[in-house]
N, C-alpha and C positions, 0 to 999 in steps of 0.2 A: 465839763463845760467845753463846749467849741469856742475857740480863738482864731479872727481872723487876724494873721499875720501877715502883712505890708513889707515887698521885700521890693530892690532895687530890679530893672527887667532883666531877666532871663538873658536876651541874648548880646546887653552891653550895653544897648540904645539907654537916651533920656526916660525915665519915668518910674510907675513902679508897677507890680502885680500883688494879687494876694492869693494867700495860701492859709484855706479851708483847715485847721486841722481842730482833731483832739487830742494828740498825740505829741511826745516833746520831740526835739528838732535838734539832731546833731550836725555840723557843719564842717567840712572838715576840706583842706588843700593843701598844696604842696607850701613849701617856705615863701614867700613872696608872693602869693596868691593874695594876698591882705584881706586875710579872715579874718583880722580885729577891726580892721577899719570896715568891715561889711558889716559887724556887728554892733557899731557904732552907727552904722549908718542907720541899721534896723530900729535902732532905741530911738534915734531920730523920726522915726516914719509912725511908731505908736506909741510915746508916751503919751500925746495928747489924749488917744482911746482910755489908756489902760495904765495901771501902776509898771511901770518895769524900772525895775532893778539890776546893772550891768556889773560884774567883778571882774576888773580889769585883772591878769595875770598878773604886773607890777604891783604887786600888796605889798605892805607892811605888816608884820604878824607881833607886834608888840602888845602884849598887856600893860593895861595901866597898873596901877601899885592898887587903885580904888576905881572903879566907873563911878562918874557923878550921877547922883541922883536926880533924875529930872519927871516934870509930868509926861503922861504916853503921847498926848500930842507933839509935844516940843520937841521928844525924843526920835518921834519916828522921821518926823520931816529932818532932822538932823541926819536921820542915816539914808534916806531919801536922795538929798536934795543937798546934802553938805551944809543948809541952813534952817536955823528956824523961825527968822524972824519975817515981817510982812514981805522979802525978798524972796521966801523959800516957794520956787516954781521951779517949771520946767525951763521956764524963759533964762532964769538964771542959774540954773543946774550947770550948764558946761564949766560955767565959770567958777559956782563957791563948792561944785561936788570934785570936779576935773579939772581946775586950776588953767581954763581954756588948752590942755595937752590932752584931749581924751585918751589920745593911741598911746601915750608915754607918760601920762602923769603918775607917780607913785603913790597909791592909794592908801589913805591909813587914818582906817575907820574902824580899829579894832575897838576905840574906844565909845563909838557911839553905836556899836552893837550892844556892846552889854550895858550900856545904860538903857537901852530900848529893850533886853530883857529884864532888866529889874524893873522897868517902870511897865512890865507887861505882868510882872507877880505883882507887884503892887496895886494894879486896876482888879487885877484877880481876886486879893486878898481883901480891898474893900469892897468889893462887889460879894464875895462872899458873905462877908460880915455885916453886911445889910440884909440879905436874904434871910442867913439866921437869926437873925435879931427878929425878925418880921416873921419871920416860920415858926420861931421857939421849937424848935424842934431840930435833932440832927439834919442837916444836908449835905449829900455825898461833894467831895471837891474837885471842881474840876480841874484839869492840867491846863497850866499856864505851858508857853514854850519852855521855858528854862527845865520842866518836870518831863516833858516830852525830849528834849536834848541828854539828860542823865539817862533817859531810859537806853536811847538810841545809844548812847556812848558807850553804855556798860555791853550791850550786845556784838560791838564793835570791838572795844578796847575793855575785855573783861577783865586784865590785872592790872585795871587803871581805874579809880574812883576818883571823882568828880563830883565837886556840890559848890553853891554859891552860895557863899553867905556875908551879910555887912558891906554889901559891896565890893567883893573881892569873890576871884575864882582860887578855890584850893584843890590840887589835886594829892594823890595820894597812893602809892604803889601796896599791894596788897604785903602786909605783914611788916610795912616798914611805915616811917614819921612821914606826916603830911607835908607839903609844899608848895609855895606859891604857884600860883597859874606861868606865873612871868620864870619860873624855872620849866616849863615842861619845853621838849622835844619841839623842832618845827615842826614833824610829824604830829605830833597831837596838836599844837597850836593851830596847826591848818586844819584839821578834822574839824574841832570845836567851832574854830569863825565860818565854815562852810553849812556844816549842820544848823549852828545859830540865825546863817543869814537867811537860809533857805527856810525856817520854821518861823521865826520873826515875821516876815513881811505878810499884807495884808493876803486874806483868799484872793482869786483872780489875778493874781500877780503874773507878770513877764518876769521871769529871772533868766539873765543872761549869764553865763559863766565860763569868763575865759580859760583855758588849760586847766579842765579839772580835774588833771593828773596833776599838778606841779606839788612836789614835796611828799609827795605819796608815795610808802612802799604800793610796790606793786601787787602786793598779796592783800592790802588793803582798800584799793581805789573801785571793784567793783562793786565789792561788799560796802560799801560806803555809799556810793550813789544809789543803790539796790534801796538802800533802807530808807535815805531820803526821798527817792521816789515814793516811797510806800508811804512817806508823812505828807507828804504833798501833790495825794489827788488835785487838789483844787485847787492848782498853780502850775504854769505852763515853765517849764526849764528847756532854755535852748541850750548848747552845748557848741564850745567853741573847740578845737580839739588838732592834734596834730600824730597823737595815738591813736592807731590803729587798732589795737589790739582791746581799748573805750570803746571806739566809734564801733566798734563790729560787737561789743557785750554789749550794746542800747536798743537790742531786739524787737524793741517795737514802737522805735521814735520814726519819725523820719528825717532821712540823709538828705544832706545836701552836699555839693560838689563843688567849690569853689576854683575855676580852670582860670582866670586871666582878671587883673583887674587895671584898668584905664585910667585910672583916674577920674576925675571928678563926678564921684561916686557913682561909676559903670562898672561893671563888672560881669563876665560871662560865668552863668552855673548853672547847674544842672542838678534835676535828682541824681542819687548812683544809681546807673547802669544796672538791672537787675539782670544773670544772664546763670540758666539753671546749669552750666557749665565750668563758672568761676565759684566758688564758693565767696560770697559777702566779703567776707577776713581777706581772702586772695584782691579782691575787686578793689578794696579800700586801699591795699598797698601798692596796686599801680597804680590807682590814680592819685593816691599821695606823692608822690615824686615827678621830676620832671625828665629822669630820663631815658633813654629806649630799654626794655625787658631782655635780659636772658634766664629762660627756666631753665633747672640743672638740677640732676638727682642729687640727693644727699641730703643734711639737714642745715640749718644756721649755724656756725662753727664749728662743723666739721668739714674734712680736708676738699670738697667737691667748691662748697661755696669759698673756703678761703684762698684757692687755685684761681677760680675765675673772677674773685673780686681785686685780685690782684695782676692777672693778664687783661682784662677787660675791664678798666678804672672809669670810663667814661657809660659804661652801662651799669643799671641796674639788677643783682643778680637776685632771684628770688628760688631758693631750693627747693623741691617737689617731692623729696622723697622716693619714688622709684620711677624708671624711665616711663611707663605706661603714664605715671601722673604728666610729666614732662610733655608728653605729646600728646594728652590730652590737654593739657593748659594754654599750650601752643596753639594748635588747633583752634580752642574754643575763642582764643584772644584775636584771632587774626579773621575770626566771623561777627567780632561783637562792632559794628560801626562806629557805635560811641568810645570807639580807643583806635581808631584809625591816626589819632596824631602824633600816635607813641608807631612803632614797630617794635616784633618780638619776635626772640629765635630762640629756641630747643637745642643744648649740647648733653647730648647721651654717650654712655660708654662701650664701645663695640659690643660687647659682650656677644661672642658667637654670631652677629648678623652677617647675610650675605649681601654681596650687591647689590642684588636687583632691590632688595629692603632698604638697602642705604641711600641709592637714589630714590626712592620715590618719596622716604622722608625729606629728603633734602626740597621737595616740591612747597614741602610747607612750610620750610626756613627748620628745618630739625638736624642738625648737624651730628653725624657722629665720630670722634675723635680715634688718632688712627691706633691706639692701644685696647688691649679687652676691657679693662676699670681704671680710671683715672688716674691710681696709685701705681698703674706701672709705668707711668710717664714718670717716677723716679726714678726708673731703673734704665732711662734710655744713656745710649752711648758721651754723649756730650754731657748728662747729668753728671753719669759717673764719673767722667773725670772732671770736673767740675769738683766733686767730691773728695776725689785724691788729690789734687793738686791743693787743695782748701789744708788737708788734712797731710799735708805732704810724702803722700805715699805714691808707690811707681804707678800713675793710671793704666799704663798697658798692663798692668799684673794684673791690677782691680778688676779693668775689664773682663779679664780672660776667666777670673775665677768666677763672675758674676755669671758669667754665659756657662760654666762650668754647675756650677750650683741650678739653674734655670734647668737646663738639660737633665740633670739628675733627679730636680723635682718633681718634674714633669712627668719622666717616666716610670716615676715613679705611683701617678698615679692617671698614667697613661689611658686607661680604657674606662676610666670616670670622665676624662677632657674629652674622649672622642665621642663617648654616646649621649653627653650634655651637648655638644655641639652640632651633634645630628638630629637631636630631640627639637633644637629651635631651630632646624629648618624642617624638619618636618608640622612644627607648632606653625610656622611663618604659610606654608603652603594648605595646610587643613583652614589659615585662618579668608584661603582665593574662593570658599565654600560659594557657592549662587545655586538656587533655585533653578529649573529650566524650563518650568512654565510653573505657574499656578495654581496648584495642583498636591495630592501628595505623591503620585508618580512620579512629577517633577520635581521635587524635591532628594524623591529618590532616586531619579536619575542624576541631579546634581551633585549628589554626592558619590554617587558612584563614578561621573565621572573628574572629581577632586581625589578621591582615591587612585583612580586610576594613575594619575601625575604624579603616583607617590611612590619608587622603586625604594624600599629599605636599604635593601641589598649593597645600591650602588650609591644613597647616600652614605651611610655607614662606612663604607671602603674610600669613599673623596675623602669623608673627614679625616679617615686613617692615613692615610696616605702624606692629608696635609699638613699632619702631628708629627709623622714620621719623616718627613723631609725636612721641617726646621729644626728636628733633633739631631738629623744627620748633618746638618750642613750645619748646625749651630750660628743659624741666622737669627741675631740677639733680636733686631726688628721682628722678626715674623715669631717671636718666642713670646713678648710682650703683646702681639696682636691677639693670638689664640689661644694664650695663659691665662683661662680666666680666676685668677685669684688674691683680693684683696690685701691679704699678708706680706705681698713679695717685699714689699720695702722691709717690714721690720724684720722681715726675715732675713736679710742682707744688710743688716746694721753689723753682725759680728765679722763680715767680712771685711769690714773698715773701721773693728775695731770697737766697736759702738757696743754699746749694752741693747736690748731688746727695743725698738721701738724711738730710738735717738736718732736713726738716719734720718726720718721722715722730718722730725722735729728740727734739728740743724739745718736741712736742707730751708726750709719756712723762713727760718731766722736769715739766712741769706739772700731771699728771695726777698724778703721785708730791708737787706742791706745794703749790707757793702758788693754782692755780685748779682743786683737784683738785675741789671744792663744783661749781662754771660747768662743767666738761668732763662730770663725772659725770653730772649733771640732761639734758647735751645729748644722752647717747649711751643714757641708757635709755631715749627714747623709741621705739628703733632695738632694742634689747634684750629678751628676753622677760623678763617676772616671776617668780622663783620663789620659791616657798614650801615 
């Protein structure tokens, strides 16, 4: 069924638009963007159309000891509408469902869910029971909700049984004594009232559901919505959401973008951005937050993002995994118009680049810092003694042995560093490749003359030369620039004493402390500026 969806305008102005879909509707902004009050506004603008149904995040997840028995009219409009007597409308819904606090009221309806499933077996069971009386004869029985909710739950929660009986929920761990509903897990307590509410309410329904991640392991919240989806073709679920990692598994809902909201019910949104150079997942976490991007290789808790989330506190750091991702994320962000109100910069790790590579990044805000891998900006001069004075040993010794140990490693694997580093400049210069006309001549003459520009010889002997001068001179800076290898900290943990892999870890912990002022001052000068 297509649902026409009545939403607040697009660009903030008085009024409203509608939105054609068949498809359910994720919504998603940063904290203060009031994506519950937009949701709120939504129930506003089509209940009078259509049944809709809104699950405020603020719930109450209480079972009663019994649900009262009621009929299915009485029942429904109670979980409806808060009431079920001649007042039970939409006119007076704010007031007996949301206590006039829509955005804030604590909702706690667990008890008129499960009466609205019992009294949905009970229309079932005498409806049945008339058929057969009138058929004499077997008739297959249909699934009431409550019968469809144990199915889903056993597929979900398979060492968890579940059954309703008497007016009570019992559940039941496999090989152990049964037990009240009112004992399970908030995890399973919010599974049940989510599945219930969503299988409950009539076909054609609006279901609105605020944060419907909250109380959910996370191993369980996709596979959970997955299944409810699949029970409720014939019901539109909008999704209120502030996880990203939801909003991007709802594959074939559509996104909405909630960017500013004005007050008296305006609000500026958008679809999201489709752009075949951000992946979805990427797109949904900038535009979740509000503040400027830096992409950085590495991954989420590890040492690249937990360095820059802590030198750069006012930006958002989002990790990419290897540099190429980095400046292509960069790149593609600073082409997508619809994110012109953020800015974003790229910080990559030297790793073997030359100049003329390093500025022309820098054209696209792609910054790269003045060490080969990010990990030997522990090892710079001010770290170290930073580190012996911490650990009250002689810093001048520290230093010395440090640049001593460096010097040793190096040449130790001396003519691996020099012909990796001539590899990526020769990789940088094959990649100035062009055509010289249109043609395959052209072609071939364009590569012959990128070849051309290619002396081995005499790169091979720079990079030599530049290996062998910071060895000689035991220039601790220029030893960390073209050292490229990850290890160096924990490998200079026994020089101060450390066990394997403890320097880097100490270091963090003081960064996170007491000399976070001295560590900080030391590593920006190794750091690019941003603004």
């Amino acid at each position: 069924m297509a649902y026409n969806i009545v939403l607040p305008k697009k660009d903030g102005t008085p009024g409203q638009e509608t939105l054609h879909t068949e498809n359910n509707i994720v919504i998603v902004g940063a904290n203060g963007a009031g994506k519950t009050r937009f949701s709120i506004r939504l129930e506003e603008l089509i209940q009078s159309q259509i049944t809709v149904h809104r699950l405020s995040a603020q719930r109450v997840l209480s079972i009663p000891d019994f649900a009262q028995i009621k009929n299915l009219e009485q029942a429904e409009k109670e979980l409806i509408f808060g009431r079920s007597d001649q007042h039970a409308n939409i006119t007076q819904k704010a007031n007996s469902r949301w206590g006039q606090k829509p955005a804030t009221f604590l909702l706690n309806d667990y008890d008129k869910l499960l009466s609205l499933l019992f009294a949905k077996s009970a229309e079932r069971d005498r409806n049945y029971t008339a058929q057969a009386r009138e058929s004499q004869e077997y008739v297959d029985v249909p699934k009431a909700p409550i019968d469809e909710i144990i199915e889903l739950w056993n597929s979900i929660m398979p060492h968890r049984e579940l059954s309703f009986l008497d007016g009570k929920v019992i559940a039941k761990k496999v090989g152990q004594s049964e037990y009240h509903g009112q004992e399970m897990s908030d995890g399973e307590r919010v599974v049940l009232y989510l599945i219930g509410q969503c299988l409950s309410l009539p076909d054609n329904s609006v279901i609105i559901i605020d944060e419907p991640e909250i109380h959910l392991h996370k191993s369980l919240v996709d596979k959970l919505w997955n299944q409810i989806e699949s029970k409720t073709q014939n019901k539109l679920l909008i999704y209120i959401t502030h996880d990203l990692e939801f909003a991007s598994s709802r594959t074939d809902a559509n996104k909405i973008w909630i960017k500013e909201y004005h007050g008296n019910n305006q609000w500026i949104w958008e679809d999201i951005p489709v752009d075949e150079n951000l992946p979805e997942s990427l797109m949904l976490e900038i535009i979740g937050n509000r503040k400027n991007i830096v992409f950085c290789e590495g991954e989420n808790g590890k040492l690249d993002s937990t360095i820059y989330q802590l030198m750069y506190p006012d930006f958002h750091i989002i990790p990419r995994g290897g540099c190429d991702k980095v400046i292509e994320a960069t790149k593609a962000f600073r082409g997508n118009v619809s994110l012109h109100h953020l800015s974003a910069y790229g910080i990559i790790d030297s790793d073997y680049k030359e100049q003329p590579e390093i500025t022309a990044l820098e054209t696209q805000n792609i910054y790269t810092i003045s060490v080969a891998e990010i990990e030997n900006l522990f090892c710079i001069e001010p770290i170290l003694r930073i580190i012996s004075l911490h650990l009250e040993l002689d810093a001048n010794a520290k230093v010395d042995e440090v640049i001593t140990f460096l010097v040793n490693a190096l040449t130790s694997e001396f003519d691996n560093q020099v012909s990796s580093k001539a590899e990526k400049i020769i990789e940088y210069k094959l990649g100035a490749f062009s055509k010289e006309a249109n043609t395959e001549q052209g072609l071939a003459d364009g590569l012959t003359t990128t070849l051309g520009r290619i002396n081995i010889h005499n790169i091979y002997e720079q990079s030599r030369i530049l290996y062998q001068t910071a060895i000689d001179e035991r220039n601790l800076e220029q030893l960390l620039l073209i050292y490229n290898r990850k290890s160096l900290p924990d490998r200079i943990s026994q020089i101060f004493g450390l066990a394997t892999g403890e320097y880097s870890k100490l270091l963090v912990r003081l960064l996170k402390g007491s000399k976070q002022t001295e560590i900080t001052t030391a590593l920006q000068s190794y750091l690019p500026t941003l603004t």
